[in-house]
C-alpha positions as semicolon CSV with decimal commas, in nm:
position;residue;x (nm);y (nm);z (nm)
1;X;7,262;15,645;12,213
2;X;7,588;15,842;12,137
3;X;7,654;15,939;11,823
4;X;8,060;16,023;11,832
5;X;8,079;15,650;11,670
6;X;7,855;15,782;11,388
7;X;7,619;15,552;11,521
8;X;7,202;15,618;11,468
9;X;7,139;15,913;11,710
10;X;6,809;15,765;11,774
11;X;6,712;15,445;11,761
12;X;6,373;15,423;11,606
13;X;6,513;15,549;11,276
14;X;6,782;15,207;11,299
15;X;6,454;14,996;11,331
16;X;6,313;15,150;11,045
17;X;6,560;15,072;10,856
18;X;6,580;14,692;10,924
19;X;6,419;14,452;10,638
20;X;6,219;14,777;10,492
21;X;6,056;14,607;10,157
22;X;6,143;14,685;9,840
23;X;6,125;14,607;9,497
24;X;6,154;14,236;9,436
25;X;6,461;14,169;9,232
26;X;6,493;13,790;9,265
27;X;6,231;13,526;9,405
28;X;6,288;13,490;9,762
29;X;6,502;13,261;9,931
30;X;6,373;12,991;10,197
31;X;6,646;12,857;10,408
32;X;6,638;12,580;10,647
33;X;6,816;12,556;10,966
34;X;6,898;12,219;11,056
35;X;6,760;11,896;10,860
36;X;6,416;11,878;10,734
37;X;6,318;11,537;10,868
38;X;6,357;11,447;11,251
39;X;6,647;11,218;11,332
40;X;6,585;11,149;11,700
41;X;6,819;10,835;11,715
42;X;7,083;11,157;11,624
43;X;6,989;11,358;11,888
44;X;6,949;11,080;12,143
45;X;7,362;10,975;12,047
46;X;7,440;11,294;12,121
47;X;7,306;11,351;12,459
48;X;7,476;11,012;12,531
49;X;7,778;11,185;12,457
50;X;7,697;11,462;12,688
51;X;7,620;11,222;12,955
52;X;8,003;11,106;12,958
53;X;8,099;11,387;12,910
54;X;7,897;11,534;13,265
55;X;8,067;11,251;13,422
56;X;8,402;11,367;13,381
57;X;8,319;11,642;13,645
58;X;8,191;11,428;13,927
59;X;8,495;11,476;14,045
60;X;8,568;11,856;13,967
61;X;8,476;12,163;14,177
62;X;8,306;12,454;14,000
63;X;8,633;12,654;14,010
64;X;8,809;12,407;13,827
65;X;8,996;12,231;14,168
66;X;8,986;11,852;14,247
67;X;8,888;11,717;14,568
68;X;9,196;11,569;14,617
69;X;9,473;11,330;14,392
70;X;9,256;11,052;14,390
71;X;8,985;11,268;14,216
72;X;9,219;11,450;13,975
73;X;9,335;11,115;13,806
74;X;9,006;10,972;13,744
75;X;8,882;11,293;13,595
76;X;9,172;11,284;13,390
77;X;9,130;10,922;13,255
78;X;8,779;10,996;13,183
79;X;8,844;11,347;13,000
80;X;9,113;11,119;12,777
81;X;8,893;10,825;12,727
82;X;8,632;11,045;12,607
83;X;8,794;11,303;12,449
84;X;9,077;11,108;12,299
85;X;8,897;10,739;12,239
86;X;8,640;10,598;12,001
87;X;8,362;10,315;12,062
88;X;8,245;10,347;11,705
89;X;8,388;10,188;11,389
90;X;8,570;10,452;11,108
91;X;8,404;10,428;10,818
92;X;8,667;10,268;10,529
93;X;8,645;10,313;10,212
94;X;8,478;9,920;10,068
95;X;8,353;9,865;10,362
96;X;8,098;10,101;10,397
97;X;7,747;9,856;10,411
98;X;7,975;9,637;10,703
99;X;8,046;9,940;10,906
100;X;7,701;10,081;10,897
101;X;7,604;9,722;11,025
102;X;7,854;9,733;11,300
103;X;7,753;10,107;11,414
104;X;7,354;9,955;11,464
105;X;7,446;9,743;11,661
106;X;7,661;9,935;11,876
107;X;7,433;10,200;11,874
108;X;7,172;9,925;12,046
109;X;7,412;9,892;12,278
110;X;7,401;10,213;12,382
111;X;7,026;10,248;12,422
112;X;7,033;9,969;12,616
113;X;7,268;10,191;12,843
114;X;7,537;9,910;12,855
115;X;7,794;10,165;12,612
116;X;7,868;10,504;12,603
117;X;7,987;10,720;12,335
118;X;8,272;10,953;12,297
119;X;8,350;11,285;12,115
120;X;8,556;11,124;11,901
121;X;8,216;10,904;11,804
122;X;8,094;11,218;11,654
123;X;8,272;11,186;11,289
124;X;8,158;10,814;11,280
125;X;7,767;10,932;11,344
126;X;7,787;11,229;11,111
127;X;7,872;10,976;10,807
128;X;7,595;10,703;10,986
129;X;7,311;10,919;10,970
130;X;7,430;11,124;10,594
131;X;7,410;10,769;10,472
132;X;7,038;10,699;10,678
133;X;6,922;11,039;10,597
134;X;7,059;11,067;10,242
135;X;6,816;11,366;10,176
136;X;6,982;11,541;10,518
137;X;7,326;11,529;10,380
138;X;7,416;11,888;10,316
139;X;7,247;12,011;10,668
140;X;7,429;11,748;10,879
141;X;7,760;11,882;10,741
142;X;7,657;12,219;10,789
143;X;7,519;12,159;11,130
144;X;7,841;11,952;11,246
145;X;8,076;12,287;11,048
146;X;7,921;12,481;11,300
147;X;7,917;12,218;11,610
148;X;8,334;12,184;11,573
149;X;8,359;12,532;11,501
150;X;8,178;12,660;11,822
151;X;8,317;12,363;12,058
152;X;8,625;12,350;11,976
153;X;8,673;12,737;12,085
154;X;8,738;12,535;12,468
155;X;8,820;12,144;12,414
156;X;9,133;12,236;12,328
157;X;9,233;12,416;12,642
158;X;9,058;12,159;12,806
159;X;9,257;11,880;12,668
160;X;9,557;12,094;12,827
161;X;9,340;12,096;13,190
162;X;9,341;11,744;13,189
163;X;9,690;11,664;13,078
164;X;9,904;11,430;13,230
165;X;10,127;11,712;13,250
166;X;10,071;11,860;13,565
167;X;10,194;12,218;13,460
168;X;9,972;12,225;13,166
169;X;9,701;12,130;13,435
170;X;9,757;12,376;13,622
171;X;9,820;12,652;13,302
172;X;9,498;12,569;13,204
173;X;9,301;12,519;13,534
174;X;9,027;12,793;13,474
175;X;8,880;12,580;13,123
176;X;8,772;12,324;13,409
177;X;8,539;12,618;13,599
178;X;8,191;12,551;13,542
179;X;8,149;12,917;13,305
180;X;8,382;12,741;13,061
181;X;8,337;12,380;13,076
182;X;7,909;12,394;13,062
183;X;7,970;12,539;12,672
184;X;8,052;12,204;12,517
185;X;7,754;12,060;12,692
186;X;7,568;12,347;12,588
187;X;7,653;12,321;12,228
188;X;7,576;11,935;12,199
189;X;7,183;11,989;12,350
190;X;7,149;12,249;12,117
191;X;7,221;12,046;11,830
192;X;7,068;11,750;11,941
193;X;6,771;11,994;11,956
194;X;6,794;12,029;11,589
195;X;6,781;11,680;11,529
196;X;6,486;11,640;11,728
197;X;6,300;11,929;11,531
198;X;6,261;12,084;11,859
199;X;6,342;12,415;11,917
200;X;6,257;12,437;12,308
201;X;6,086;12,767;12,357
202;X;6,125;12,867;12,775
203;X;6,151;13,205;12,955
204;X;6,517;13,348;12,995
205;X;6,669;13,633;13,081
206;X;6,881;13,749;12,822
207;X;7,143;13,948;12,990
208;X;7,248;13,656;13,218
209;X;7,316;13,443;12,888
210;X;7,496;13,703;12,759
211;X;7,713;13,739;13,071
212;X;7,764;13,399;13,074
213;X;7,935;13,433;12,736
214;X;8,122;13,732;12,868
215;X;8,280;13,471;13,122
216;X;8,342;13,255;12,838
217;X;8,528;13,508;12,695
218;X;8,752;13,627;12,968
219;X;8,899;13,303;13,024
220;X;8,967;13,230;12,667
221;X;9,138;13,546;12,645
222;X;9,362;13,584;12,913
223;X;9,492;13,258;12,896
224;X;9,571;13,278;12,480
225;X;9,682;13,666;12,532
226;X;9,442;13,793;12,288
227;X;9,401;14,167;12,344
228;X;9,020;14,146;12,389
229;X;8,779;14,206;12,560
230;X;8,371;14,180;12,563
231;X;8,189;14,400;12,754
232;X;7,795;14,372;12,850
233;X;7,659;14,755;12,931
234;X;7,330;14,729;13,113
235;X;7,265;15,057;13,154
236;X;6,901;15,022;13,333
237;X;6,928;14,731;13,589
238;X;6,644;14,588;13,449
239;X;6,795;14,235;13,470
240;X;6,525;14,125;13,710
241;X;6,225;14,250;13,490
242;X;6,314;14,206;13,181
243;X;6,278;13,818;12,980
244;X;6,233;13,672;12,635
245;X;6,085;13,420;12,554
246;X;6,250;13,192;12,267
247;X;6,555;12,926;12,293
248;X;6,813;13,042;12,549
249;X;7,089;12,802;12,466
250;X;7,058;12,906;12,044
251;X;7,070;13,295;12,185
252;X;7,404;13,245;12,355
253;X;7,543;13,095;12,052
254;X;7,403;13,372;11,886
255;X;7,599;13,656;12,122
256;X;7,903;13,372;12,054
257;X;7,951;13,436;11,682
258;X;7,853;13,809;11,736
259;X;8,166;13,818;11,933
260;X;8,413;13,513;11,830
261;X;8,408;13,731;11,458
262;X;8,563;14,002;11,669
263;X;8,802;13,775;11,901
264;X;8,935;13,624;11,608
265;X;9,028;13,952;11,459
266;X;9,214;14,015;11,752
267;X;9,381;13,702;11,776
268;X;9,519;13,790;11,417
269;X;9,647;14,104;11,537
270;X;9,810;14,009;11,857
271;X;10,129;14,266;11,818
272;X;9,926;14,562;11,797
273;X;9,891;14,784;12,138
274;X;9,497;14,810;12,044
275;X;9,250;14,623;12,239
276;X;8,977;14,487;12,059
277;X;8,617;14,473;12,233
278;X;8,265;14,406;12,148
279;X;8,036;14,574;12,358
280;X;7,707;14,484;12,416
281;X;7,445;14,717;12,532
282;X;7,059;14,645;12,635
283;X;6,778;14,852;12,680
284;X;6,411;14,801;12,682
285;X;6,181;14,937;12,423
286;X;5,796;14,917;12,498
287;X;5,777;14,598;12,426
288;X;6,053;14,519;12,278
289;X;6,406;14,429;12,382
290;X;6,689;14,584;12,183
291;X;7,038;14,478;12,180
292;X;7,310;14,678;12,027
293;X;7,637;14,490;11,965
294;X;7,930;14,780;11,894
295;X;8,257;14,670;11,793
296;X;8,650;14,837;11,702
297;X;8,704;14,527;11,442
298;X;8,741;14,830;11,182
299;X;8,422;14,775;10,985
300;X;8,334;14,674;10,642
301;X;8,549;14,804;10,359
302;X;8,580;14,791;9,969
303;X;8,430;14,507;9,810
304;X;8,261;14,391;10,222
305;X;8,054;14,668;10,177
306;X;7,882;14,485;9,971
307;X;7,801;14,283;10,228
308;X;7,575;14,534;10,446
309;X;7,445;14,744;10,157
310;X;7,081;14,728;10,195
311;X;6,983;14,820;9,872
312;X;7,164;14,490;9,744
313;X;6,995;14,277;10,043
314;X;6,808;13,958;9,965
315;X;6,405;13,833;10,008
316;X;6,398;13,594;10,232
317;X;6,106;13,405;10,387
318;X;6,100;13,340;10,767
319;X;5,968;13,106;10,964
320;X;5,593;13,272;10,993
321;X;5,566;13,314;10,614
322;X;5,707;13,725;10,602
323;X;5,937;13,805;10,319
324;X;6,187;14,047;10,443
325;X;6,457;14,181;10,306
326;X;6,813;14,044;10,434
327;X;7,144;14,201;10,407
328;X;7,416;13,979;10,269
329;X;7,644;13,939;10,577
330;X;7,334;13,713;10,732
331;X;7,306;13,517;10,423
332;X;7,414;13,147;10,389
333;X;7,799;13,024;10,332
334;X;7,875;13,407;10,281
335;X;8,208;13,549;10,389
336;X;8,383;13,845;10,422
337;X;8,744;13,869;10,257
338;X;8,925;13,907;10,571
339;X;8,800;13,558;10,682
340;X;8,949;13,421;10,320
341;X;9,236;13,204;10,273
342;X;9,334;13,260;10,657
343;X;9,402;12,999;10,943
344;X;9,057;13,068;11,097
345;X;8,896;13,055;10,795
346;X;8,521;13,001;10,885
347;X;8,242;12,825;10,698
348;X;8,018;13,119;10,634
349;X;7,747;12,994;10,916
350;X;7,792;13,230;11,211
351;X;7,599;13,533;11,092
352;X;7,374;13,296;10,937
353;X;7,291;13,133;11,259
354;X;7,281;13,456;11,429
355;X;6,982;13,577;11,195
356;X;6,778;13,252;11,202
357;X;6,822;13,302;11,626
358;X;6,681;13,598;11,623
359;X;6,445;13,638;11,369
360;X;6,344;13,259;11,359
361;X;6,381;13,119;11,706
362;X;6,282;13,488;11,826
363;X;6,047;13,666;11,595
364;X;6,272;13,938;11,582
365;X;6,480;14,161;11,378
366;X;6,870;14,208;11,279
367;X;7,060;14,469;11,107
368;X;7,407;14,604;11,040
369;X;7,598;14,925;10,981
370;X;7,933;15,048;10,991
371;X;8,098;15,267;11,272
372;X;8,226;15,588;11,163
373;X;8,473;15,857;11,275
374;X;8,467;16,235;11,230
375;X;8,601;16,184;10,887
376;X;8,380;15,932;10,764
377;X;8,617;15,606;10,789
378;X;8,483;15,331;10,920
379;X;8,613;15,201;11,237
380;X;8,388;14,932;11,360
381;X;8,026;14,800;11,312
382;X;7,705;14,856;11,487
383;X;7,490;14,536;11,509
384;X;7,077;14,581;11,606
385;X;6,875;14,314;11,753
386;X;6,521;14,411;11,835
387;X;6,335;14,120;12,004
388;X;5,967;14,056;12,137
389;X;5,979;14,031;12,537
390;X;5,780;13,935;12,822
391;X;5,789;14,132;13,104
392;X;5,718;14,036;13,422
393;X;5,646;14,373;13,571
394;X;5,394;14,418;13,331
């Protein structure tokens, strides 16, 4: 690795450094993510809404064209009916016990494949299933933060790709190619996957899903003008050897908030002549895959600081039983000031997410330092992922 960053010069003395023990301060912390109790009626209402939403692109291309007129209008009506319409009641305020009575029986319906739900449905089954699953409360809102949070980064260029205004159509033809448009069908299995207590475990190869972002990304970008871009450095073309094994569609949305923390920064700066990047850089390790996620954003400053400092990390319990020791910036609901009182203002789940993925879903292991320059200032962050793999050459 290059050190003009100020980056580790080698890389063994980074993983040395990531969730070293030390002296127990506070009893550690065991985190959840996603409900407790399987709610497989949940997950089943959302895949419904995945199936309509599938249908809308019967009648698309993969590079975002129609067939012909015919096909254009009725993939517009259905993008509006199910974007725009809902099948379930709002809840109203006195009328709570009638509407969850109402929602049953539509929901029946809808396993008996006679309805189909929208996105719109989505509020209406959050609220159903917080009042069925009282003890699931607090995870289904943080669970549904995240969902909006993570699809609404494309439905909303989408919406423009299926307006009835044909230059907003065509302004926004490239959110209907199949590298943009798979996300929000991508994002509701996941979470449906939650609800089912199911974390599906399958072989993947990890730069792929991480290009597949980088598509994401490009799109997003050069239609909103954000001076960004994400990069994905494979130095070794090891793409065919090289797999983990662990939850493919939680690891993009990993990579996502990696780099949507960065894109938003850039968004906010629009006017400035820098471009922002996150650059993502793979290499194998024995065996061991490790990721390093380099960024301009600036870094962590004053009081963030805080929020890498590994001698004021946390003990935290994962998933096999290990307490390790977690810097701040992973933990739950925690934000940095920049994100603060701003129109992006996020929930304080991405990095959160991002370390249950990976050392979770993954058995692996996360840590974060600043970038420095010649002088000492900090001018980005270094992010370090180092994850089991299976390789198939072995």
């Amino acid at each position: 690795m290059s050190n003009e960053s100020g980056a580790a010069e080698v890389v063994e003395n980074v993983q040395s450094e990531v969730q070293t023990p030390q002296k127990e301060t506070k009893p550690p912390i065991t985190e959840e993510f996603g409900p407790r109790e399987s709610m497989p009626d949940f997950a089943f209402s959302l895949r419904n809404i995945a199936r309509g939403y599938r249908d809308i692109f019967n009648n698309v291309n993969d590079d975002g064209t129609f067939s012909d007129s015919t096909a254009e209008q009725q993939a517009i009506t259905k993008w509006q009916n199910w974007h725009n319409t809902n099948f379930l009641p709002q809840f109203v305020k006195g009328k709570e016990a009638e509407t969850m009575i109402e929602i049953e029986n539509k929901l029946a319906e809808v396993k008996n494949g006679t309805r189909f739900l929208t996105y719109q449905d989505r509020s209406s089954l959050q609220e159903y299933f917080k009042r069925k699953h009282p003890t699931e409360k607090q995870a289904i809102d943080d669970v549904f933060a995240d969902f909006d949070h993570d699809i609404d980064f494309v439905t909303g260029g989408m919406n423009q790709a299926f307006s009835d205004d044909e230059t907003a159509r065509t302004l926004f033809a490239e959110y209907r190619k199949k590298a943009v448009r798979k996300w929000p069908e991508e994002i509701i299995e996941s979470t449906a996957q939650l609800f089912d207590n199911n974390s599906v475990s399958e072989t993947y190869q990890p730069v792929q899903a991480a290009k597949e972002i980088r598509q994401l990304f490009d799109v997003i970008s050069r239609i909103g003008g954000a001076k960004f871009a994400m990069e994905v450095d494979t130095q070794t073309p090891f793409e065919e050897n090289i797999s983990l094994v662990g939850n493919r569609l939680w690891f993009k949305r990993a990579i996502y908030n990696n780099t949507r923390n960065v894109h938003k920064y850039s968004e906010r700066h629009k006017d400035t002549k820098r471009k922002f990047y996150n650059k993502l850089m793979f290499a194998k390790m024995a065996n061991q895959l490790f990721i390093h996620a380099e960024d301009n954003r600036d870094g962590f400053r004053d009081q963030d600081l805080d929020l890498i400092d590994r001698n004021k990390s946390e003990s935290v319990f994962t998933k096999t039983g290990v307490v390790i020791k977690r810097q701040q910036v992973f933990g739950r609901k925690i934000k940095g000031t920049e994100s603060e009182g701003t129109k992006t203002e996020g929930k304080g789940l991405g990095m959160n997410i991002l370390w249950h993925v990976f050392v979770n879903m993954h058995n692996g292991k996360v840590t974060v330092n600043n970038r420095l320059d010649k002088s000492g200032n900090p001018i980005g962050s270094n992010f370090y992922f180092f994850l089991p793999v299976e390789d198939k050459a072995a």
